[in-house]
C-alpha positions as CSV (number, residue, x, y, z in Angstrom):
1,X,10.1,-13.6,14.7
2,X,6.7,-14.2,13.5
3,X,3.5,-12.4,15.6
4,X,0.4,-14.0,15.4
5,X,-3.3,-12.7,16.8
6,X,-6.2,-15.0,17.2
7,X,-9.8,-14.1,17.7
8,X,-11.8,-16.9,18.2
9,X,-15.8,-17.2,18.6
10,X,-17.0,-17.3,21.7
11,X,-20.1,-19.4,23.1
12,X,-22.4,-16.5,23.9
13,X,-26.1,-16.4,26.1
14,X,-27.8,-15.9,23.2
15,X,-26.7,-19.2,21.6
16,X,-27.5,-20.7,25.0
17,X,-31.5,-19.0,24.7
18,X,-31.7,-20.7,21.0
19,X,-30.6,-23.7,22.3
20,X,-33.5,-23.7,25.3
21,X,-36.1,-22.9,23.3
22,X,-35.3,-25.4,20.5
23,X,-35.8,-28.0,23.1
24,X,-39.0,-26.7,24.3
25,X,-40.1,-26.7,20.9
26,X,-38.8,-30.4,20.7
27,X,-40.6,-32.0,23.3
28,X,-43.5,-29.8,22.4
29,X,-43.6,-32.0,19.3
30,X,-43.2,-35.3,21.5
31,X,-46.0,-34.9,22.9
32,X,-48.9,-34.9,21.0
33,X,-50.1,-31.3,22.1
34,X,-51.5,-29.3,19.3
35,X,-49.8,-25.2,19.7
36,X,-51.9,-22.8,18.8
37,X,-50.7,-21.8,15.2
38,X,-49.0,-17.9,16.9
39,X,-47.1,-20.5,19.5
40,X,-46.1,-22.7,16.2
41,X,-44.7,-19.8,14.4
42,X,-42.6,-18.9,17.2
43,X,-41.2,-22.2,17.5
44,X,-40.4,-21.9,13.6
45,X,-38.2,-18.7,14.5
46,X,-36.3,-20.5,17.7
47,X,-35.2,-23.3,15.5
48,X,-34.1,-21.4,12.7
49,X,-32.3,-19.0,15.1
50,X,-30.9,-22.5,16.9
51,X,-30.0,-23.5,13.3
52,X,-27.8,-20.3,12.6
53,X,-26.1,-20.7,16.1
54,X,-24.7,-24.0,15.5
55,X,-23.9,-23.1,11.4
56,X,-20.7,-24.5,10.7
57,X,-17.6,-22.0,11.8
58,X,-14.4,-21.9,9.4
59,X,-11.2,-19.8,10.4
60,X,-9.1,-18.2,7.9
61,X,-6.0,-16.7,7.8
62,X,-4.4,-13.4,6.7
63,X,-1.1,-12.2,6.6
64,X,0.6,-9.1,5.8
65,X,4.8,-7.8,6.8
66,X,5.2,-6.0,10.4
67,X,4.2,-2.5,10.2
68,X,2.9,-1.8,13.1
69,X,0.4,0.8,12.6
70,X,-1.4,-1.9,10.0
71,X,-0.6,-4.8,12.6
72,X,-2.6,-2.6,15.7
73,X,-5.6,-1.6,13.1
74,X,-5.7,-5.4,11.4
75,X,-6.0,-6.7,14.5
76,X,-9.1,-4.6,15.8
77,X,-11.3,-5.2,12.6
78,X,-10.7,-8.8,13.0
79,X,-12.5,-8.5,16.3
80,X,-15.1,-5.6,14.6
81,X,-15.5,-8.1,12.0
82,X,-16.1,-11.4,13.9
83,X,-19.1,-9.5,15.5
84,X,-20.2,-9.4,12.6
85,X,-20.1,-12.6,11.7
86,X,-19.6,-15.1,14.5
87,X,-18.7,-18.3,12.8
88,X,-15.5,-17.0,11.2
89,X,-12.4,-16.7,12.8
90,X,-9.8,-14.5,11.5
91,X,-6.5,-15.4,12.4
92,X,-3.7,-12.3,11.8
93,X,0.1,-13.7,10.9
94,X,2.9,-11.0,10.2
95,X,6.6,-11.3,8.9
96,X,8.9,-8.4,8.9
97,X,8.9,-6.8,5.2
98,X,12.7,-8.7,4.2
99,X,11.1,-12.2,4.6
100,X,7.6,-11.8,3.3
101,X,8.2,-13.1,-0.2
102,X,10.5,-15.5,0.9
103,X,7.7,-16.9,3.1
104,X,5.4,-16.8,0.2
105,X,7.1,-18.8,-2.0
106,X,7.8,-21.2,0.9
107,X,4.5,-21.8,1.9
108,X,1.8,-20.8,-0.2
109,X,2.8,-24.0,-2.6
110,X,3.0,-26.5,-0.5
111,X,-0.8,-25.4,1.1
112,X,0.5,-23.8,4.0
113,X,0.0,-20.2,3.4
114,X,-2.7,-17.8,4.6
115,X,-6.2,-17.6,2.5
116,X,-5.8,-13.8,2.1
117,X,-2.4,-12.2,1.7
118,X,-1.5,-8.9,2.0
119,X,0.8,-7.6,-0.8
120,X,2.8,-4.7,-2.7
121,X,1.1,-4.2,-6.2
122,X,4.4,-4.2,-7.6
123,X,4.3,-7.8,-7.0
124,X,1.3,-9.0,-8.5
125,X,2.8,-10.0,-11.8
126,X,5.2,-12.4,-10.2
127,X,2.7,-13.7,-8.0
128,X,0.4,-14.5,-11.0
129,X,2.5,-16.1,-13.1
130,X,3.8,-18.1,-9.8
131,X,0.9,-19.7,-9.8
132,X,-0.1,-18.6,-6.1
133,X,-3.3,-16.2,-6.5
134,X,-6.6,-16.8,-7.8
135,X,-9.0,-14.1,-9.6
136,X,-11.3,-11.8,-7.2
137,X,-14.9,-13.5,-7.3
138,X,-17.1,-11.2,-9.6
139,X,-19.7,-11.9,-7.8
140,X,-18.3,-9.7,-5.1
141,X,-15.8,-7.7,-7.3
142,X,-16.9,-7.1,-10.5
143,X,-15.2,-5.1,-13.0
144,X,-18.0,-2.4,-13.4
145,X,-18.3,-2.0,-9.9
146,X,-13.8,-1.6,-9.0
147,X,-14.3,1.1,-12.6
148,X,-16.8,3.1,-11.0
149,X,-16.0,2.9,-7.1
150,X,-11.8,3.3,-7.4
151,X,-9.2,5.3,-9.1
152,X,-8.3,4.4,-12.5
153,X,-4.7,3.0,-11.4
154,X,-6.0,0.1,-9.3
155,X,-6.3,-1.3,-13.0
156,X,-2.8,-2.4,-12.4
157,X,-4.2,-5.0,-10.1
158,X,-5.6,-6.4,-13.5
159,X,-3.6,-9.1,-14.9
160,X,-4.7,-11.5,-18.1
161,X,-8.1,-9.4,-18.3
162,X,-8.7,-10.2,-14.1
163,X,-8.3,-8.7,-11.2
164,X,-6.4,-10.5,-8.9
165,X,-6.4,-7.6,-5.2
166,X,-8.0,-5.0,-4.1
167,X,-6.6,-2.3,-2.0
168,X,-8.4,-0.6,1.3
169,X,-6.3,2.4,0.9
170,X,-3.2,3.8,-1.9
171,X,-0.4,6.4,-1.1
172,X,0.9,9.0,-3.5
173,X,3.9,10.9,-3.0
174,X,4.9,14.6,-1.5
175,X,6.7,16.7,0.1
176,X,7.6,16.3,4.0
177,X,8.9,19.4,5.2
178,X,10.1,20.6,8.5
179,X,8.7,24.1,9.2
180,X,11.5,25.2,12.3
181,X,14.2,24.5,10.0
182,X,12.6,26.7,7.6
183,X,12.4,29.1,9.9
184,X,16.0,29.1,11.1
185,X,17.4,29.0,7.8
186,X,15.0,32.4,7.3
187,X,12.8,30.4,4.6
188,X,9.3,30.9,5.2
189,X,6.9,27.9,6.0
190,X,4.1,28.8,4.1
191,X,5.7,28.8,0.6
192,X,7.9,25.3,0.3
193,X,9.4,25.2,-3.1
194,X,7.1,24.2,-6.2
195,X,9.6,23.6,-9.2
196,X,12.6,21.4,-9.8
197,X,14.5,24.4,-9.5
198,X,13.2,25.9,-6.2
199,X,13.5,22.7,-4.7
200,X,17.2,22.7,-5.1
201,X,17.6,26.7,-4.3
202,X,15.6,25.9,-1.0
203,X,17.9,22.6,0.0
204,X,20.9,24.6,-0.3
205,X,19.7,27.1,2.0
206,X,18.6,24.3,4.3
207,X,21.7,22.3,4.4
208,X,24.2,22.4,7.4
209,X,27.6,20.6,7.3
210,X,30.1,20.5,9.6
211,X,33.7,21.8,9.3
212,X,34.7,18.7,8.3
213,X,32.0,18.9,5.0
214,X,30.1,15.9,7.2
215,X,26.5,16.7,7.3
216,X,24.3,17.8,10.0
217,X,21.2,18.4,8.6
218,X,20.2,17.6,4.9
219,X,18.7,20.1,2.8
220,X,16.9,17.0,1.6
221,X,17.1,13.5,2.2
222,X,18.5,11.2,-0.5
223,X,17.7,7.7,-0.3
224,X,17.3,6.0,-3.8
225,X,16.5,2.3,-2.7
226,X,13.3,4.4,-0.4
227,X,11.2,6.5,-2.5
228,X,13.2,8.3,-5.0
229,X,13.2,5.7,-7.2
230,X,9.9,5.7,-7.1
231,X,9.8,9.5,-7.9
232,X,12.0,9.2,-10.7
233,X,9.9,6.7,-12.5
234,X,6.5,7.7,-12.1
235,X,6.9,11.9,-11.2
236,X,10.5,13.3,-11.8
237,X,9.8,11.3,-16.3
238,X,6.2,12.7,-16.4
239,X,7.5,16.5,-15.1
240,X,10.5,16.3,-17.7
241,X,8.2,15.6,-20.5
242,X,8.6,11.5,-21.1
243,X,6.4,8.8,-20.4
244,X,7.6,6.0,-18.0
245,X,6.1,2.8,-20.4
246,X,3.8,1.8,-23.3
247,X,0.5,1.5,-22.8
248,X,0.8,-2.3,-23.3
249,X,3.2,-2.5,-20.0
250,X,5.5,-4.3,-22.7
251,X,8.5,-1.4,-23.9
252,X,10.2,1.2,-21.0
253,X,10.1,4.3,-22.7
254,X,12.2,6.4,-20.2
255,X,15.1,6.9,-23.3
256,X,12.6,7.8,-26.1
257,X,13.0,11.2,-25.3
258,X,15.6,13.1,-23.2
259,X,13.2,13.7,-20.6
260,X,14.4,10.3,-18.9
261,X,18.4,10.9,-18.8
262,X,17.4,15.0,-17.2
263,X,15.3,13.1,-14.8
264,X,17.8,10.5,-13.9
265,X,20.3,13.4,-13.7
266,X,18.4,15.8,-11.6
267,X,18.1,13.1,-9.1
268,X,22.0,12.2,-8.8
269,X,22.8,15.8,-9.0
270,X,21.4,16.9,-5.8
271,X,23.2,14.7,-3.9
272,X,26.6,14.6,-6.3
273,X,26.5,18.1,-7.9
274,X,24.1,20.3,-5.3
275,X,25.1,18.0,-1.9
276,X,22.1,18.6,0.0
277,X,22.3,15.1,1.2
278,X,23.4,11.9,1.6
279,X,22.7,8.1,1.2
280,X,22.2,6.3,4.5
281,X,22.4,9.3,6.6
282,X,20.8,8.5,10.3
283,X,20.0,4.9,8.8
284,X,17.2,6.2,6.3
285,X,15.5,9.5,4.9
286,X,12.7,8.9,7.3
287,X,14.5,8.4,10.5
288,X,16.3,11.6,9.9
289,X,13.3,13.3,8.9
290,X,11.6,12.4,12.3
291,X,14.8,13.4,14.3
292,X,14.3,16.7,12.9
293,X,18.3,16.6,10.5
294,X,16.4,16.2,7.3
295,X,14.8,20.1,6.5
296,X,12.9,18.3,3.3
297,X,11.9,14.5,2.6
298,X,9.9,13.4,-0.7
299,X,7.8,10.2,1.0
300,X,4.0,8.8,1.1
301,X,1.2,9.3,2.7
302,X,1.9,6.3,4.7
303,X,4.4,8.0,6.5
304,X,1.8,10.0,8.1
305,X,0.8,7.3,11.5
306,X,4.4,6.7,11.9
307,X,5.5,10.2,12.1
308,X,2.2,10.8,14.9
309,X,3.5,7.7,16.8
310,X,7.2,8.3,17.0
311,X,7.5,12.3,16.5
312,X,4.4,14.1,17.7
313,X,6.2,17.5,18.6
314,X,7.3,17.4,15.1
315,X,6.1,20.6,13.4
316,X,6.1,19.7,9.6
317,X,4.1,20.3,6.6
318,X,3.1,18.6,3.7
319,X,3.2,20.4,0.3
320,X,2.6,18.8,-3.9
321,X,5.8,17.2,-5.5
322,X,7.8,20.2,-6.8
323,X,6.9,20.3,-10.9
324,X,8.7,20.7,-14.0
325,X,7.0,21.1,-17.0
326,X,4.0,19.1,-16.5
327,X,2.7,17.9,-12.9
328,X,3.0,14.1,-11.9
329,X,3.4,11.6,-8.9
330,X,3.9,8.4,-7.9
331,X,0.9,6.5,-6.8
332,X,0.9,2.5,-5.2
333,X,-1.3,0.8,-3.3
334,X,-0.8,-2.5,-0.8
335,X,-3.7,-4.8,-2.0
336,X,-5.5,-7.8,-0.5
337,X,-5.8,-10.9,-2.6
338,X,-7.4,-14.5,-2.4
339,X,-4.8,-17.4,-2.7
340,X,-5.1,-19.9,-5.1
341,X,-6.5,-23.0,-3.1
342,X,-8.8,-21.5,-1.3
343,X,-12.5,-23.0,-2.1
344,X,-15.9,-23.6,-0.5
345,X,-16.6,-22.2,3.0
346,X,-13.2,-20.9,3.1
347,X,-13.4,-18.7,-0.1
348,X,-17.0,-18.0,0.9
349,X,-15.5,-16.2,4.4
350,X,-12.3,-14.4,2.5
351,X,-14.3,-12.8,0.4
352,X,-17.0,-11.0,2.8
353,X,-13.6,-10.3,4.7
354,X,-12.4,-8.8,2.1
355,X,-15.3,-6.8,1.2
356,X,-15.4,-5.7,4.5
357,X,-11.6,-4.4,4.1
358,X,-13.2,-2.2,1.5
359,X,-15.6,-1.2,3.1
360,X,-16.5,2.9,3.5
361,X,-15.8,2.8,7.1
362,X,-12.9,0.4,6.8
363,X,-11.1,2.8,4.7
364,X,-11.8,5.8,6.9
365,X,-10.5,4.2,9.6
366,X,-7.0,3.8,7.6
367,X,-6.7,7.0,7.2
368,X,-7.2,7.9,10.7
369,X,-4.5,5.3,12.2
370,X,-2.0,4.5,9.0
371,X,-2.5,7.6,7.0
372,X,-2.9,6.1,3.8
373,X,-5.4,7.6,1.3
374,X,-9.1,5.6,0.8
375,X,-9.2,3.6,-2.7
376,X,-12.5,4.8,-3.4
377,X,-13.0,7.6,-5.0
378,X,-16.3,8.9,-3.2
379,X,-14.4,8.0,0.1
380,X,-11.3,10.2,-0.8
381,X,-12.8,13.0,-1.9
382,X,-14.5,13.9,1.2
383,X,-14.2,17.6,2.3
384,X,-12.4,16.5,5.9
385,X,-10.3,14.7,4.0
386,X,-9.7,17.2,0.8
387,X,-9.2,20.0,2.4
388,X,-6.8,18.3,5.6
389,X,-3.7,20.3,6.1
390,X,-1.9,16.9,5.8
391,X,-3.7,15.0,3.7
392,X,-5.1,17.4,0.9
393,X,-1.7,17.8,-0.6
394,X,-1.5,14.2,-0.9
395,X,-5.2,13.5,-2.0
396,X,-4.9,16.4,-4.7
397,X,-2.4,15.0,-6.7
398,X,-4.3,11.7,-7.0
399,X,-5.6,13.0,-10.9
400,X,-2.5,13.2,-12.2
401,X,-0.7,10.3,-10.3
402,X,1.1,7.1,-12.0
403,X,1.6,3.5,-10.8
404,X,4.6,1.8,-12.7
405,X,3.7,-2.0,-14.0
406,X,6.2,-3.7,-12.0
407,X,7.2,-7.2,-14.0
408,X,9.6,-7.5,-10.6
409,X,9.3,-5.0,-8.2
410,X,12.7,-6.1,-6.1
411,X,14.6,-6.5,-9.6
412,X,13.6,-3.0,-10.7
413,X,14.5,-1.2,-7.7
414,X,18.0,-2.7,-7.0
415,X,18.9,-2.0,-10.7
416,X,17.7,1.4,-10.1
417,X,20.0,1.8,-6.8
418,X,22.7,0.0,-8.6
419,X,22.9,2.7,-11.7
420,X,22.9,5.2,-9.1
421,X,25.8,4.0,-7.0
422,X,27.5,3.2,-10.4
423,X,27.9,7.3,-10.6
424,X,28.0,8.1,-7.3
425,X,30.3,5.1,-6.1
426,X,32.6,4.5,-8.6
427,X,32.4,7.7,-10.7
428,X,31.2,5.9,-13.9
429,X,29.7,8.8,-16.1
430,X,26.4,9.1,-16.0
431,X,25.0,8.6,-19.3
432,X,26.8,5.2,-19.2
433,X,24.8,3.8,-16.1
434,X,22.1,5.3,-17.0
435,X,22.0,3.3,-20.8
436,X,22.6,0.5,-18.8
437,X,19.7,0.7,-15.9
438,X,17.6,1.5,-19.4
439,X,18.7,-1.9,-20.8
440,X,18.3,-4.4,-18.0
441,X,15.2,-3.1,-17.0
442,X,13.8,-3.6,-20.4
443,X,15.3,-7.1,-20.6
444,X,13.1,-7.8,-17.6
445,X,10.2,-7.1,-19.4
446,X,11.5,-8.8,-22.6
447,X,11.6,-11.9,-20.6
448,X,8.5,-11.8,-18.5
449,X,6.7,-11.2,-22.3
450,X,8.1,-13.9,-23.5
451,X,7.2,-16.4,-20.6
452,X,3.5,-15.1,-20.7
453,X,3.2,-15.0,-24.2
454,X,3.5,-19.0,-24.4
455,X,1.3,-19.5,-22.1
């Protein structure tokens, strides 16, 4: 079901006082009279303030998928921003996450689609090439300024040397942990586990099955097609020593070296070898998590204004990704870009909206209802935000965080899920799935070369 919210500009006493007094000033004129030149002036400033009451409106649209935290917060900017400026209307459209792209694709061809259009950075490159974006106006966005204002991984958002979104806020990954469980299992909560190796130690401890080996609470929750294979790519390669791709997004580099099969391993070992948990168990990691069966989670920041909403007795804490032999994250970022027919007074309105999205207070306010992590660096960095017992953990990692080039974000990640349940599923050995997940991936990137390359 698609939810819609309209703001729409209202015709206000001030408007009316413009109006009154350019018609004074009108018949003024008609007759003859000669104002005194302070009375003249005056009438100068009620016409041009008359003028700027009846400039022509324009209405754009924005969507972005049903997460309600972003749908509540979307919804009261629009109204902040229309105060702002009362001749554009904002209209708010969401889609629930499964049919966005399909919507895209739908609409945004055939001229029906929104002006501004929330997406997953992972899907940029397919976006691009689909022919449905246009550039960022430099004007607004300039390369200098998204250089010196963001984090160096919104360069992803750069495609054929320009940027094509820019995000209000990013999300790294941690560690969700839940500090009663630790206590029961006689773990204390103030020291979570730090290395691949206490991470496993502490999920054994933390792991409750029943007589019947069925679980009752995870150690940690395991949900490849959620985060984790996220983590492998961009944390769990970097910790082991390997590099996730070549600096020209064009060759995976996961198999150079045999930090990518120990990552790949580790992963499918704590559910296969270590069992301290489960795929699908309570629906999803973060479900269990929040119902308090899942001692450990590894999720993002934007986890955070869920968690407040639907668990506030929760006691948890947030801690770095557990390390290896280097320290790494994932990093990724929803972004806002401009669709590719939008022109004139319409382009003109998307992009002050969208500067406003960017905006200082904008982002703080993200943080404060979502839980997602400012894009700007200055914003960020911010003491009450640094040194948050929630949020530091999440903001500190940011140096050394990654953000994977997706070629095709939904591709990637089932082929990822699929190598997994290749070895957990149907006991195919794990080197074998693992060549394999190597292979298709990079024949993904082989082929979106070679279609950009001609162009």
């Amino acid at each position: 079901m698609k939810s819609t919210y309209r703001q729409r500009y209202r015709y206000t006493p001030w408007s009316a006082a413009a109006l009154a007094l350019g018609l004074v000033v009108g018949l003024s004129a008609c007759g003859g009279s000669k104002a005194p030149a302070g009375d003249g002036q005056s009438g100068q400033a009620a016409q041009k303030t008359a003028e700027a009451g009846q400039e022509e409106k324009v209405t754009i649209e924005y969507w972005q998928y049903q997460y309600p935290a972003k749908v509540e917060l979307i919804a009261a900017l629009i109204d902040e921003f229309q105060k702002k400026h009362p001749n554009i209307t904002v209209k708010q459209t969401n889609f629930p996450y499964d049919q966005y792209n399909e919507k895209v694709a739908t609409l945004v061809p055939a001229g029906k689609g929104p002006d501004i259009i929330n997406l997953y950075y992972g899907w940029l490159p397919k976006y691009v090439s689909s022919g449905y974006l246009q550039p960022l106006p430099e004007s607004a966005f300039s390369e200098e300024q998204i250089k010196k204002e963001y984090f160096p991984f919104v360069d992803t958002a750069k495609l054929n040397g320009k940027y094509y979104a820019i995000p209000t806020a990013v999300r790294t990954l941690a560690l969700f942990y839940n500090k009663d469980l630790f206590t029961k299992a006689g773990l204390d909560p103030g020291k979570p586990p730090a290395t691949w190796t206490e991470l496993v130690d502490t999920a054994k401890k933390l792991t409750q099955q029943d007589k019947n080996g069925q679980y009752v609470v995870e150690g940690l929750a395991w949900q490849p097609n959620a985060q984790l294979h996220h983590w492998y790519r961009d944390a769990l390669v970097y910790q082991a020593g390997g590099k996730d791709i070549s600096d020209d997004r064009r060759k995976i580099l996961w198999a150079d070296s045999p930090a990518g099969l120990e990552a790949f391993k580790y992963l499918i070992d704590l559910s296969l070898v270590h069992k301290v948990g489960t795929k699908d168990f309570y629906n999803d990691d973060i479900t269990a998590f929040k119902k308090g069966v899942a001692a450990m989670n590894i999720d993002g920041s934007f986890q955070l204004g869920g968690i407040k909403k639907d668990a506030p007795d929760l006691k948890y804490a947030i801690a770095p990704l557990p390390s290896y032999k280097d320290k790494a994250t994932q990093v990724s970022f929803w972004a806002n870009s401009i669709t590719k027919g939008v022109k004139g007074k319409k382009l003109e309105a998307a992009t002050e909206f969208l500067k406003f999205l960017t905006s200082k207070e904008v982002q703080e306010q993200w943080v404060e209802k979502v839980g997602e992590l400012p894009a700007k660096r200055e914003v960020a960095l911010q003491d009450k935000y640094a040194k948050d017992e929630k949020l530091g953990p999440f903001i500190q990692q940011l140096p050394y965080a990654h953000a994977h080039f997706f070629v095709d974000e939904k591709l990637e990640r089932d082929y990822f899920v699929e190598a997994v349940d290749q070895v957990t599923l149907k006991q195919v050995p794990v080197e074998k799935a693992y060549d394999e997940l190597v292979k298709k991936t990079q024949k993904l990137f082989d082929d979106y070369w070679a279609k950009q390359d001609k162009k």
